[in-house]
C-alpha positions, 0 to 999 in steps of 0.5 A: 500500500502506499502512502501519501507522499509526506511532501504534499501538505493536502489541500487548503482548508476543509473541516473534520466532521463527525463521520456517523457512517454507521451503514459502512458494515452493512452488505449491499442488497437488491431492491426489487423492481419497482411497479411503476418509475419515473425516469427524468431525460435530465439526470446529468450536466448538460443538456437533457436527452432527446425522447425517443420513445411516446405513450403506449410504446412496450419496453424492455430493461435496458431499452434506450428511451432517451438519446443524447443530445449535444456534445454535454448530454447522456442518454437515458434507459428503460430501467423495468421491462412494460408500457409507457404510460406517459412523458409528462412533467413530474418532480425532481430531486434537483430541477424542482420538475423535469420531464419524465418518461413514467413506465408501469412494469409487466412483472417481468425481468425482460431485458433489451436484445444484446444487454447482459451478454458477456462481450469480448471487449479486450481488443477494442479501440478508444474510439469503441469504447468511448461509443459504448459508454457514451451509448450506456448513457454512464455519467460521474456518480460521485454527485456531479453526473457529468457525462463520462464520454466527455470527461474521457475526451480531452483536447489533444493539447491537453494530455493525461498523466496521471488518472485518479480514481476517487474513493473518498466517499467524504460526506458523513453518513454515506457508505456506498461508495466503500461497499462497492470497493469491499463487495465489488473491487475487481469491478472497479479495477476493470473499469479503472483500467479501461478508463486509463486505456482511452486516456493513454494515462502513465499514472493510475492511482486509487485514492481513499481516505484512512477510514477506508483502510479495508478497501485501501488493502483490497486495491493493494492486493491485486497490486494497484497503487493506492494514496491513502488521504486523511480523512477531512472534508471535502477531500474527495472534491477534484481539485482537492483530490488533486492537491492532496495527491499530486500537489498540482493546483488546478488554476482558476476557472480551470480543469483537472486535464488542465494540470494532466489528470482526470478524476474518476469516481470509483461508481463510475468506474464499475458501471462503466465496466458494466457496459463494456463487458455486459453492453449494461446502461446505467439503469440502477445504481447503489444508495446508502438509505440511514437517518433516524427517521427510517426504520432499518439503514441499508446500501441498496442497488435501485432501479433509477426511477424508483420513487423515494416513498418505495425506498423507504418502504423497502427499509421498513418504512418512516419511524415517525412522520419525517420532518426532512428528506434529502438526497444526497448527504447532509453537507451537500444534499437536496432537501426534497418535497413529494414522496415520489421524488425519483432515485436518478443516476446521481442519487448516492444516498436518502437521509430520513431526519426526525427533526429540522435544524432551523437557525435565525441568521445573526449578524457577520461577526467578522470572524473569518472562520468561513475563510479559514475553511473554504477549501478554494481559498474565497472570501465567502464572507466578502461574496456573500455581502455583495450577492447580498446588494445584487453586486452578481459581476462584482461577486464574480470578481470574487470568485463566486464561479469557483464555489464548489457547494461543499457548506464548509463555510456555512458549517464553520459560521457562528452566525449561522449564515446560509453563505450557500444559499447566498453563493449559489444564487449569486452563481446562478445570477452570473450565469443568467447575466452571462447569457444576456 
């Protein structure tokens, strides 16, 4: 196993959280197929997915129902075997309300001509591959969802030496991403490795924090280079994740493929081996569900498209009427609103709450804690003020386009100030002013 480089000092910033990962020992199950989902064409960064499918059309599990469209879009697949019932408007964990293609089952596990068959995939080119992932309609499932084929097809002046393979899985509570590496790491590999071929990368490198020692010794076991990290938050952001393990900082408004690497997360990595080795879409995915207001915590493999109320159903049901539901984990989730929110491909957990933290904002007390944590080095204090008097293009200046939504900063604020909130409205108020 190796160990990190005692040179790099990890990245500016961050906070140490209470982990309460208490789903970690707990094996991943099936969640049967749902009798009805609700699969949005916008699960990804991009544009959405063209229809190609109408009301009444018979399906089958791994149908393509959505083509990408556009060079930043995914395509999106029948996750059950049935009948369209409609493409209308439906909610949406993240958009508020997207348009979804609703199927109800026909009871059976009828799968699309040539999925799960076991293909020869040792002697394709980058060309094919990137084909069939970009077919699968795989997307990063560490959170972002960007579409992998994109990220694997950087510009010919800008080569990859380095492919880091992100297993840090640093929001407190979630748990899948670790039990993916202890149930499925030769997966992970494979996938890992497939990556590295179309990127022509010398360098790949697992990276996990120190609270996944377990998983760090699997990888190094089949003889993979592994840079096990200090477990702080966000360590498993990419330029983060970077810094930390290659001391190379990628510059302002900049990419990883900037500074010669790509960031792969280690989910994105088995279903992209899926789909080469099986011609598998991404039609399901693991989720960690946990919280205090959900009878049983459990890692589940779920069907995209699955409503959040059958989730929850699954692990027992609600303790009490829940008074939060979110995607994602506590740091950087989405509070929800309907029951029939569906799991999408960017879904890595559902924490069921008790209770609500509600806080009455103080005043700035000048303290710069939320400096101090900010792990791109901003003054969110100053950006906040400024997204405050509607100053979008001075708060820009600023760095507001840099904010990656980690909360560190809200988190460190003794006044609890939503500096998020202020930030990521701020960020939209620039794009919208940029696209005048």
């Amino acid at each position: 196993m190796t160990i990190l480089n005692p040179m790099s000092k990890g990245f500016v910033g961050g906070i140490h959280l209470p982990e309460n990962k208490l789903t970690e020992s707990l094996a991943i199950e099936v969640m049967p197929a749902p009798k009805r989902v609700y699969i949005p064409f916008a699960q990804h960064t991009g544009k959405p997915a063209k229809p190609l499918v109408q009301k009444g059309d018979l399906v089958k599990i791994g149908t393509k129902i959505g083509e990408s469209e556009g060079f930043i879009s995914a395509s999106t697949h029948a996750s059950i075997s049935g009948k369209v019932l409609d493409i209308k408007q439906h909610a949406h964990p993240v958009l508020g309300s997207s348009q979804c293609c609703i199927i109800e089952s026909d009871e059976t596990e009828d799968w699309a001509s040539g999925v799960k068959e076991k293909h020869d995939h040792e002697n394709l080119s980058k060309e094919e591959l990137l084909s069939i992932i970009k077919d699968a309609g795989i997307v990063g499932l560490g959170g972002a969802a960007f579409p992998t084929h994109v990220k694997l097809s950087p510009p010919p002046d800008k080569p990859i030496d380095y492919l880091l393979i992100n297993g840090c899985e640093c929001e407190p509570r979630l748990t899948a991403d670790h039990r993916l590496m202890l149930e499925y790491p030769v997966g992970v590999i494979e996938g890992a490795k497939l990556f590295q071929k179309i990127l022509n990368a010398e360098h790949l490198i697992f990276c996990v924090e120190d609270n996944k020692k377990d998983a760090a010794k699997i990888f190094a076991r089949e003889n993979e280079e592994v840079r096990v990290l200090n477990t702080k938050y966000p360590q498993g952001a990419e330029k983060q994740l970077i810094k930390a393990v290659l001391n190379r900082t990628v510059p302002r408004g900049g990419l990883p493929m900037d500074v010669g690497c790509v960031v792969q997360n280690v989910g994105t990595c088995y279903a992209t081996f899926q789909a080469v080795k099986f011609r598998k879409p991404l039609i399901d995915r693991i989720v960690t569900v946990t919280g205090n207001g959900v009878n049983q915590s459990k890692n589940l493999l779920v069907r995209i498209g699955t409503p959040i109320i059958e989730v929850i159903n699954f692990c027992g049901g609600f303790v009490d009427q829940p008074k939060q539901i979110i995607f994602g984990g506590p740091m950087m989730g989405i509070s929800q609103y309907a029951e029939d929110v569906p799991v999408i491909k960017g879904t890595s957990g559902i924490l069921v709450t008790k209770e609500a933290s509600i806080y009455e904002e103080g005043p700035c007390v000048r303290c710069a804690s939320c400096i101090d944590v900010c792990p791109m080095g901003l003054m969110p204090t100053e950006i906040y003020k400024l997204v405050q008097n509607k100053k979008f293009l001075a708060s820009k200046e600023y760095g507001v386009l840099d904010c990656i939504e980690c909360g560190c900063c809200a988190y460190a604020c003794p006044s609890k100030i939503p500096l998020v909130h202020y930030l990521k409205y701020g960020k939209s108020e620039v794009w919208r002013l940029s696209n005048k």
